[in-house]
C-alpha positions in Angstrom: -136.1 47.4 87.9 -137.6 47.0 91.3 -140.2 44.2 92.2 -143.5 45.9 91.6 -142.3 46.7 87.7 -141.5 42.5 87.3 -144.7 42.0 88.8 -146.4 44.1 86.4 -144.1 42.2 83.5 -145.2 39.3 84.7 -149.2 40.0 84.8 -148.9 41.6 81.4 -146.8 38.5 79.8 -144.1 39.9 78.5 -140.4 38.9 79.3 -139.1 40.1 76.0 -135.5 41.4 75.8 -137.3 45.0 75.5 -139.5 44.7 78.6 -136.3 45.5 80.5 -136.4 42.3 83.1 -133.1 40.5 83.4 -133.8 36.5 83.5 -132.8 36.2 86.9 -135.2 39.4 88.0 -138.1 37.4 86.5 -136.9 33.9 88.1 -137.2 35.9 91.3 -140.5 37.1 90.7 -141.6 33.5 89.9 -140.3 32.3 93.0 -142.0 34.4 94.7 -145.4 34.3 93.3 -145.0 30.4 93.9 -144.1 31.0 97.1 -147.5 32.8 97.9 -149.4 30.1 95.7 -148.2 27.0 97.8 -149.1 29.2 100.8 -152.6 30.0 99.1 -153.5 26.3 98.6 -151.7 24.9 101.7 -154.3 27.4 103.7 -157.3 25.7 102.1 -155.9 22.4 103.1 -155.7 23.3 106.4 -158.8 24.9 106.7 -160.5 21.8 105.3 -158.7 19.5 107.3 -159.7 21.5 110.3 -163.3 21.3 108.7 -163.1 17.6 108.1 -162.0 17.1 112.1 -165.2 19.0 113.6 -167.4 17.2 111.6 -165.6 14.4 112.3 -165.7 14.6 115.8 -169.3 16.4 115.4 -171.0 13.2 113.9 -169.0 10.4 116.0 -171.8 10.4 118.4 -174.0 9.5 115.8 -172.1 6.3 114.7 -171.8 5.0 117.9 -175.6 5.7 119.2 -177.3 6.4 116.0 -180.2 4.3 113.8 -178.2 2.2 111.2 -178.9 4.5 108.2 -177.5 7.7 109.9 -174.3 5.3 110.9 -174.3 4.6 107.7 -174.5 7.8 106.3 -172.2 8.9 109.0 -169.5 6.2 107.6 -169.9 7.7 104.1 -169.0 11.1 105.8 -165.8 10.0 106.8 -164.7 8.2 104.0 -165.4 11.1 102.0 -163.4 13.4 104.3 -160.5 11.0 104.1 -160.8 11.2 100.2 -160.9 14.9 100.6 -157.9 15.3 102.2 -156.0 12.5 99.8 -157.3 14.2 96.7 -155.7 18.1 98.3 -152.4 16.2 99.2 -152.0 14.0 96.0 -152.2 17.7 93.9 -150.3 19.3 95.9 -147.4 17.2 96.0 -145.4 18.8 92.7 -141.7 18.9 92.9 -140.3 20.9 95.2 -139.2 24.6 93.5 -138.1 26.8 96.6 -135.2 24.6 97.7 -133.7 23.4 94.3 -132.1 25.9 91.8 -133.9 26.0 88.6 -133.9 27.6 85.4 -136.3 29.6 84.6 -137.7 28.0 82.3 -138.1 24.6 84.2 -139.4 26.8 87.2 -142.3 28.0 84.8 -142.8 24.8 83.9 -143.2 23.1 87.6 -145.6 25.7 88.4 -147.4 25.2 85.5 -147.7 21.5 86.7 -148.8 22.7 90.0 -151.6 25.0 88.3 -152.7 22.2 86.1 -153.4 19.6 89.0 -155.2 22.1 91.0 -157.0 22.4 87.7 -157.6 19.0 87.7 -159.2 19.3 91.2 -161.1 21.7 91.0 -162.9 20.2 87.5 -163.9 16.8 88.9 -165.2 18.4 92.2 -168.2 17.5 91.8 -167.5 13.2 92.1 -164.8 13.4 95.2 -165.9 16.6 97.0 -169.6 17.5 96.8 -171.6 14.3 96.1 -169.9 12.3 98.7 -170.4 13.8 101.7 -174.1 15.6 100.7 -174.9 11.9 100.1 -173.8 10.9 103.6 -175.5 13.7 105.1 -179.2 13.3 103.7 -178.4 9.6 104.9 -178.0 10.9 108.6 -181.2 12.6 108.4 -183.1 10.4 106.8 -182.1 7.7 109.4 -182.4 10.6 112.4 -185.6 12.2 110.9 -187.7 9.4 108.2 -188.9 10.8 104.9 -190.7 13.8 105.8 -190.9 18.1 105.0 -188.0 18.3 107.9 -186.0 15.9 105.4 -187.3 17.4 102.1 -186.4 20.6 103.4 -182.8 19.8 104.4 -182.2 17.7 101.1 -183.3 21.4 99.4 -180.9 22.8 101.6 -178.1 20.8 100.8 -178.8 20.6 97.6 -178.5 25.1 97.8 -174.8 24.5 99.5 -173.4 21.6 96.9 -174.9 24.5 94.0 -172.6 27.0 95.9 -170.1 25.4 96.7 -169.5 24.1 93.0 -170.3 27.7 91.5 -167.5 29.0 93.8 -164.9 26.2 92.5 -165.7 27.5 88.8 -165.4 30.8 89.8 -161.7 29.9 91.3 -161.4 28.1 87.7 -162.1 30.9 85.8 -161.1 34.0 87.6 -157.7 32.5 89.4 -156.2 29.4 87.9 -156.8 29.1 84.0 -155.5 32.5 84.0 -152.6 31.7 85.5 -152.0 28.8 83.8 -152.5 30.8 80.8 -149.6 33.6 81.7 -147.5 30.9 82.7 -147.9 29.3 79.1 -147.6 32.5 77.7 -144.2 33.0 79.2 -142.9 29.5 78.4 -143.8 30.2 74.7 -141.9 33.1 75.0 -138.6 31.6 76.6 -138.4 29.2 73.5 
């Protein structure tokens, strides 16, 4: 059995004995889909760490210079990138899998850990990820701007990006990582 046939096992949930994949084929293909999923979310953390730094560096100007609601707001900012960052690293530190030798069945069940915390993420994104900093931004406008239809129209506008940005976590939900936790529970059932 080559690789693409255990890949096609493993998205159709089946390790029977009759589905012709040795247990150490399939532990092999879990490794390797693993692999590629730490890479996956260890890309987003960088990219948003790289985010977090521009706008970091972008709104530092404004806290030392700024009106005292846009330094405040600027100070939410940053506490809410920090949070960002420690919520990314807190659910993505799962035991190590790549360097340990494992049994199958205890390297499904790490990865379905890993799965399930980015789960976790992803559902509470609204409270650590998308109020936070929208909050500290309306506040730098408001303190750069006042109340007026430059600030009305901005809060509108953030409000469109925090809508996006939340219907594109569900659509990670639902179209990437229940369904993967959901094969990986599928073939843990079956190893019992």
């Amino acid at each position: 059995m080559n690789f693409d046939e255990a890949r096609l096992a493993w998205r159709s949930q089946t390790i029977t004995k009759d589905s012709g994949i040795s247990e150490a084929e399939m532990l092999q293909l879990v490794k390797r889909e693993s692999s590629a999923f730490d890479r996956t979310i260890a890309r987003r953390d960088r990219r948003e760490l790289i985010t977090g730094i521009i706008v970091m560096l972008a709104f530092l100007p404004v806290l030392v210079t700024g009106p005292w609601l846009s330094r405040l707001g600027v100070l939410v900012v940053l506490v809410a990138l920090a949070v960002i960052y420690r919520r990314l690293a807190t659910a993505r530190r799962v035991e190590e899998s790549e360097h340990v030798e494992l049994s199958l069945s205890e390297l499904l069940e790490i990865e379905r850990a890993k799965v399930t915390g980015q789960i976790r993420l992803l559902e509470s994104v609204v409270s650590w990820y998308i109020i936070p900093p929208t909050v500290g931004a309306m506040l730098i406008v408001i303190g750069i701007s006042g109340l007026g239809w430059f600030t009305a129209g901005y809060s509108i506008f953030a409000l469109g990006v925090a809508l996006v940005v939340y219907w594109l976590n569900q659509l990670a939900l639902r179209h990437d990582l229940r369904p993967r936790r959901a094969q990986l529970e599928k073939l843990i059932h079956e190893l019992r």
